[in-house]
C-alpha positions as CSV (number, residue, x, y, z in Angstrom):
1,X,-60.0,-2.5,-43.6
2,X,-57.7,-0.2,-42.3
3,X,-59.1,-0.8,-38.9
4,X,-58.3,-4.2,-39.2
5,X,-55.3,-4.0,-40.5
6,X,-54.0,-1.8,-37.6
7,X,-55.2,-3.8,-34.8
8,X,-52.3,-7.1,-34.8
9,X,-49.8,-4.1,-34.9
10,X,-51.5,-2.5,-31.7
11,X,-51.3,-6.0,-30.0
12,X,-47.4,-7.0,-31.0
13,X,-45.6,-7.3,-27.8
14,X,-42.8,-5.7,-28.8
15,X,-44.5,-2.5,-29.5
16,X,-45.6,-2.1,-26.2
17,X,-42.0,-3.1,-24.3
18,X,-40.3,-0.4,-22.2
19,X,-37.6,1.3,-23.0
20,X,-35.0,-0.8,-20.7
21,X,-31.8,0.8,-21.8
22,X,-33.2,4.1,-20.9
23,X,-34.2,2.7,-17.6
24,X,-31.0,1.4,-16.6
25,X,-29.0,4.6,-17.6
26,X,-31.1,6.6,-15.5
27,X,-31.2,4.1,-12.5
28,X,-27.1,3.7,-12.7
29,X,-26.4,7.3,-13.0
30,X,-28.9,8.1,-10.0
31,X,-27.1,5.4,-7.9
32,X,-23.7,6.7,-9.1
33,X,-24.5,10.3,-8.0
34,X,-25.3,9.3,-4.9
35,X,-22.8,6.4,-4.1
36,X,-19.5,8.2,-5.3
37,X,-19.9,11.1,-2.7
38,X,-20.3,8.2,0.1
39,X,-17.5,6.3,-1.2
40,X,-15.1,9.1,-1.4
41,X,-16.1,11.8,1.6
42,X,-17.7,8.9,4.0
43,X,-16.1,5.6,3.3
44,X,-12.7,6.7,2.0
45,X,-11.0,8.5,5.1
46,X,-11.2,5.4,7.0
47,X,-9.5,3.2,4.0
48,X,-6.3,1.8,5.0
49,X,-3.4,2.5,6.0
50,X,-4.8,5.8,7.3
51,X,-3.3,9.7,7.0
52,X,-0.5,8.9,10.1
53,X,2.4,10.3,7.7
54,X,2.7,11.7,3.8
55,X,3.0,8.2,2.1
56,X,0.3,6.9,4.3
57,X,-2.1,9.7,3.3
58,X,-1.0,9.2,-0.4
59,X,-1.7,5.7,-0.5
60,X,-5.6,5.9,0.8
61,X,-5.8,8.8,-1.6
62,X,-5.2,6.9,-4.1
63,X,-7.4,4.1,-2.6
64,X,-10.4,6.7,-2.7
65,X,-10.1,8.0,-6.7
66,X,-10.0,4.0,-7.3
67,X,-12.6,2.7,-5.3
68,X,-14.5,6.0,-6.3
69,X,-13.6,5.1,-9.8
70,X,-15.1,1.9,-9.3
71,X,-18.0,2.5,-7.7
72,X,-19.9,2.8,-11.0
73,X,-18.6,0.1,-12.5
74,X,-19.8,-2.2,-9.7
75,X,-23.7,-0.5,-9.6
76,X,-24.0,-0.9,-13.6
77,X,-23.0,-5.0,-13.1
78,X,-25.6,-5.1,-9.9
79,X,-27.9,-2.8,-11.7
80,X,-27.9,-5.0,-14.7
81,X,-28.2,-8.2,-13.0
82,X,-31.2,-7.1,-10.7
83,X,-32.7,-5.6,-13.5
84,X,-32.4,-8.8,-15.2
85,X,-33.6,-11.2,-12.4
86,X,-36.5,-9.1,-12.3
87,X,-37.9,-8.2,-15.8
88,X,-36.3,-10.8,-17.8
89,X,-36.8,-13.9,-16.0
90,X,-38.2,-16.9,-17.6
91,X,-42.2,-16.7,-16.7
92,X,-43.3,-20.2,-15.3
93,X,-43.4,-23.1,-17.9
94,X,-41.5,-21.1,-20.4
95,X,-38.6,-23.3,-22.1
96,X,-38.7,-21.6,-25.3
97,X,-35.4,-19.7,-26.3
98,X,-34.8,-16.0,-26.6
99,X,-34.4,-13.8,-29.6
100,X,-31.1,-14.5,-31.1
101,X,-29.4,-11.4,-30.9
102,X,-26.8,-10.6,-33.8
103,X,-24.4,-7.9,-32.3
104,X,-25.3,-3.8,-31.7
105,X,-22.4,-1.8,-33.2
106,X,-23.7,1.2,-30.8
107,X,-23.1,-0.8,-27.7
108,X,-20.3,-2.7,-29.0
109,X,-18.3,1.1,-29.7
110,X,-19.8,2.5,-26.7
111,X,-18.1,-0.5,-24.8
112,X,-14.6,0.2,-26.5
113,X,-14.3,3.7,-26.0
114,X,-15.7,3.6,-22.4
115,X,-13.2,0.9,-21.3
116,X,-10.8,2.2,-23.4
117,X,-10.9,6.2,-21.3
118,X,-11.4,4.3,-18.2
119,X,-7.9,1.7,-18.6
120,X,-5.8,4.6,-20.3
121,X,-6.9,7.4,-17.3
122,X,-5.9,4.6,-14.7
123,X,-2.4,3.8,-16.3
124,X,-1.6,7.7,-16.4
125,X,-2.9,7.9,-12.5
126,X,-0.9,5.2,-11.8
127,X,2.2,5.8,-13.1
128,X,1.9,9.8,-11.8
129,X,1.5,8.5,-7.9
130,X,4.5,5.7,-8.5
131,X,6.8,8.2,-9.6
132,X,6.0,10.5,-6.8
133,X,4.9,11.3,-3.6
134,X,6.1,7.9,-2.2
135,X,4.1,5.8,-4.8
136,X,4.0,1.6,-3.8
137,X,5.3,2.7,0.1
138,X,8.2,4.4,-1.5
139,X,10.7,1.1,-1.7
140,X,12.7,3.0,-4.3
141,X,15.9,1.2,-4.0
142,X,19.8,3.1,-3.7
143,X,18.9,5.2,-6.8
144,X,15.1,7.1,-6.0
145,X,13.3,8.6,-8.6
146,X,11.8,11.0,-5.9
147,X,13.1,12.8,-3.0
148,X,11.4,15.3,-0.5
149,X,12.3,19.0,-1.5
150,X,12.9,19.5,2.6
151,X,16.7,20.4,3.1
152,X,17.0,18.9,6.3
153,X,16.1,15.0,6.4
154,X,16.2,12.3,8.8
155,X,18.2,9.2,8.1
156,X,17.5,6.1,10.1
157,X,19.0,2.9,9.0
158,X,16.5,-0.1,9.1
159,X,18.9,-3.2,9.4
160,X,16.7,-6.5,9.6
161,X,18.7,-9.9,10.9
162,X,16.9,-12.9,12.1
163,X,14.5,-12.1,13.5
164,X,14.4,-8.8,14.9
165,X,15.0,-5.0,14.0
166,X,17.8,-2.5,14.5
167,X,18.0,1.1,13.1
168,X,20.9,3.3,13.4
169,X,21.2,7.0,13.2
170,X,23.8,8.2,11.4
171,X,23.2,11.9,12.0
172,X,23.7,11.4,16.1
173,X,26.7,9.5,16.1
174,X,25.6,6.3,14.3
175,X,24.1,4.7,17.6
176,X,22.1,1.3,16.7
177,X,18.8,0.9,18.8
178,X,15.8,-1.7,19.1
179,X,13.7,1.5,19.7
180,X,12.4,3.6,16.4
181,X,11.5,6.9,17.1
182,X,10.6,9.6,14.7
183,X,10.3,13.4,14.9
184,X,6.5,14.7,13.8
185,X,6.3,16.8,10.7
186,X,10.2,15.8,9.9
187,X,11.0,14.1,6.5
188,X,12.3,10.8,7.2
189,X,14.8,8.9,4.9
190,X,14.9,5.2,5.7
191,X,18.1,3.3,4.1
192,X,16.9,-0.4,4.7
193,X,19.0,-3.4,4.6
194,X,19.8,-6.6,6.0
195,X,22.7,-8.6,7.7
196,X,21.6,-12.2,6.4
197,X,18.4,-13.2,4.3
198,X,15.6,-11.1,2.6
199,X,13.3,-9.3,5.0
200,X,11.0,-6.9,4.5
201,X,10.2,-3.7,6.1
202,X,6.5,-3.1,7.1
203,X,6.1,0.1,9.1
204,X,1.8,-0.2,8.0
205,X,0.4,3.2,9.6
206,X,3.4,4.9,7.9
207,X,2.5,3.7,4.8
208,X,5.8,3.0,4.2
209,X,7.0,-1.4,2.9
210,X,10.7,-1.9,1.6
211,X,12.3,-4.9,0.8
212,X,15.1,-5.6,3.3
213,X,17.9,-7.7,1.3
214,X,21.5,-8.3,2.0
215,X,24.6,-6.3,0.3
216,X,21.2,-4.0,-0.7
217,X,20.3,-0.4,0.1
218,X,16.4,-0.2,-0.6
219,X,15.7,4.3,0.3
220,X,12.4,5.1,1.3
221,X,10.7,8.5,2.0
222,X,8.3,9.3,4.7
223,X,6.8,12.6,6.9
224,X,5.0,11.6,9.4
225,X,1.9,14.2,10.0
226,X,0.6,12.7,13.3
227,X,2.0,11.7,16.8
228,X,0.9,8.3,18.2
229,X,2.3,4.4,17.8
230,X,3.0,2.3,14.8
231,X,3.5,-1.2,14.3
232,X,6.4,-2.7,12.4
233,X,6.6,-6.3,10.4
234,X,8.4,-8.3,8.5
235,X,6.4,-8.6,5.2
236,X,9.0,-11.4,3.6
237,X,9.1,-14.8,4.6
238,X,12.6,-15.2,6.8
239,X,12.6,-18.3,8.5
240,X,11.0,-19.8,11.5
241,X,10.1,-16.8,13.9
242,X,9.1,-14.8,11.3
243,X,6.0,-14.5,12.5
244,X,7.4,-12.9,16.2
245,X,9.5,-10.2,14.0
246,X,7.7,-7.2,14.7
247,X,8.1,-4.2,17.3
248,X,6.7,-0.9,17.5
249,X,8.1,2.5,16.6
250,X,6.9,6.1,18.1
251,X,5.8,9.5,16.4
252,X,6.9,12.5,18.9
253,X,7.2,16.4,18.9
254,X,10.6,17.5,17.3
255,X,12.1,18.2,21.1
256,X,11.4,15.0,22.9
257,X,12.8,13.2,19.6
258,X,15.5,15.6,19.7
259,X,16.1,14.9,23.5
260,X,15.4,11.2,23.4
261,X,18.1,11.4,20.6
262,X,21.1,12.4,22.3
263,X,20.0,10.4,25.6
264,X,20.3,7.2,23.6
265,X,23.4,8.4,21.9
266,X,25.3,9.2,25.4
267,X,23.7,5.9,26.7
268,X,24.6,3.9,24.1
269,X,28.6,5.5,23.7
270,X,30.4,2.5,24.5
271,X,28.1,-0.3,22.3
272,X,28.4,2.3,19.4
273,X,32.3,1.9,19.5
274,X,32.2,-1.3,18.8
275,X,29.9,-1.2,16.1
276,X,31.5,-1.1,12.8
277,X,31.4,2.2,11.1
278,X,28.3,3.2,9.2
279,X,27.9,2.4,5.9
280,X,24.3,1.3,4.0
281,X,25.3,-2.3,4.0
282,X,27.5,-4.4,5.8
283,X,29.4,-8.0,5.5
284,X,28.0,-9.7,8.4
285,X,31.0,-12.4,8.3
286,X,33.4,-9.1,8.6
287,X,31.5,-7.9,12.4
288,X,33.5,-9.9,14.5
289,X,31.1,-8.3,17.9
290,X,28.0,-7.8,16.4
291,X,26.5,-10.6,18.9
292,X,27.9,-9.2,21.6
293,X,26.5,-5.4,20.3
294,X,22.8,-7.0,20.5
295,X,23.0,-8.9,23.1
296,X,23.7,-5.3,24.9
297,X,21.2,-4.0,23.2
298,X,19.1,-6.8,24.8
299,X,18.3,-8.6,21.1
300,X,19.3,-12.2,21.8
301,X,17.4,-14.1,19.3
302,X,18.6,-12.2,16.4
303,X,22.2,-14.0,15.1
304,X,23.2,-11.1,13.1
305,X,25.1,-13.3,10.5
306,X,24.8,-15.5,7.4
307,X,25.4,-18.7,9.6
308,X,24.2,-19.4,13.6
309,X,26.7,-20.4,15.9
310,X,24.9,-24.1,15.9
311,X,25.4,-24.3,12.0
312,X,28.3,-26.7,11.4
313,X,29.2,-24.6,8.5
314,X,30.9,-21.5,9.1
315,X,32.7,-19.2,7.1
């Protein structure tokens, strides 16, 4: 009797199922241990927008702990579903319904707290890198909330117009040039503004994105670590050539920034007189020669005011 008695047990299904939990822990954590390291060391130090200057090394940094971070969030959903597809699929001609399943307080706690680390450990991280280090591209408007500890620091003016870029640099006589050049390994302090509607300032292998708006000083920090060429953009939407309102700035040793400095300060003597004096905005209805400054600066599409000279509304 007890033979028989034992033998249905010996034959229910469920006694002789797999432990699947267990097997998709151990999967997921072997595909975490091994994916994490790629992510970070292989895949992370060619994540956008590269290490060209402090904020631009900051910002993929942070790209690496988050795409490291979820890494193994995105292997337990693939995991799961491929483990799913493969061992829980409905065999052929089966239309009966699964168990219905009633809740697992385990699982369900297990969920909570996990998410719970994960979301709270993100917010801290992400408020740490936005209040320093030249968190978001460092657009910290007039007031920052961080500054570079160097004593010395670069100024450069970013003045955007319709549809083109200016900067001026206060520290050599407040000359205003179409050309941006920066001195390696120097801290840079860009005071961006504009002259008519809302740009945006987009220097991408800097690492470095500020709003550009009118009557507005938007400060933003930058070192940059490596010589070479970087693009600039308009990031805002400005009118119809927004699309042409780029140029390129340079990254050079300390001397031939410090040389191509005062040439273009000596060369640009008699425009810079005419320019009104430096301030970190200006009234473009007040700058009674600002289209004549560009047009010696060679920048004849950009109008430099709130109204083009075709506009039958002037002020």
């Amino acid at each position: 009797m007890a033979t028989e008695a034992s033998a249905p047990a010996a034959s229910d299904p469920a006694a002789a199922e797999p432990r699947h939990g267990l097997r998709l822990l151990i999967l997921w954590v072997v595909a975490s241990v091994i994916c994490c390291p790629i992510v970070y060391f292989v895949w992370g130090p060619h994540l956008p927008p590269g290490d060209m200057s402090s904020s631009a090394a900051n910002q993929q940094f942070d790209l690496q702990v988050l795409g490291t971070i979820a890494t193994p969030v995105f292997l337990g959903v693939v995991i799961y579903m491929g483990y799913a597809l493969t061992f829980w699929r409905a065999k052929d001609g089966d239309e009966t319904d699964g168990p219905p399943i009633h809740g697992n307080t385990k699982i369900q706690l297990t969920w909570i707290a996990a998410t719970t680390v994960i979301v709270l450990s993100l917010a801290v991280f992400g408020t740490v890198e936005l209040v320093t280090v030249q968190g978001a591209g460092a657009g910290e408007g007039p007031q920052p909330i961080w500054k570079p500890t160097s004593a010395s620091i670069l100024e450069v003016q970013v003045i955007g117009q319709q549809w083109a870029w200016t900067y001026r640099y206060p520290q050599f006589g407040g000359f205003e040039t179409a050309q941006l050049e920066l001195p390696l390994n120097e801290p840079v302090q860009f005071n961006v503004t504009s002259l008519d509607v809302i740009h945006s300032f987009w220097a991408y292998q800097l690492g470095v994105k500020a709003d550009a708006n009118p009557g507005v000083n938007n400060v933003a920090y930058t070192t940059p670590k490596h010589a070479g060429t970087f693009v600039v953009r308009c990031a805002e939407l400005c009118g119809l050539w927004h699309g042409a309102m780029y140029n390129y700035g340079k990254v050079v040793s300390v001397s031939a920034f410090q040389t191509w400095a005062q040439q273009t300060k000596t060369q640009l003597a008699s425009v810079t007189k005419i320019l009104p004096p430096y301030a970190l905005t200006y009234d473009p209805t007040d700058i009674a020669n600002l289209g004549k400054v560009l047009g010696q600066l060679g920048i004849g599409g950009a109008g430099g005011g709130y109204y083009p000279p075709n506009d039958p509304e002037q002020p």
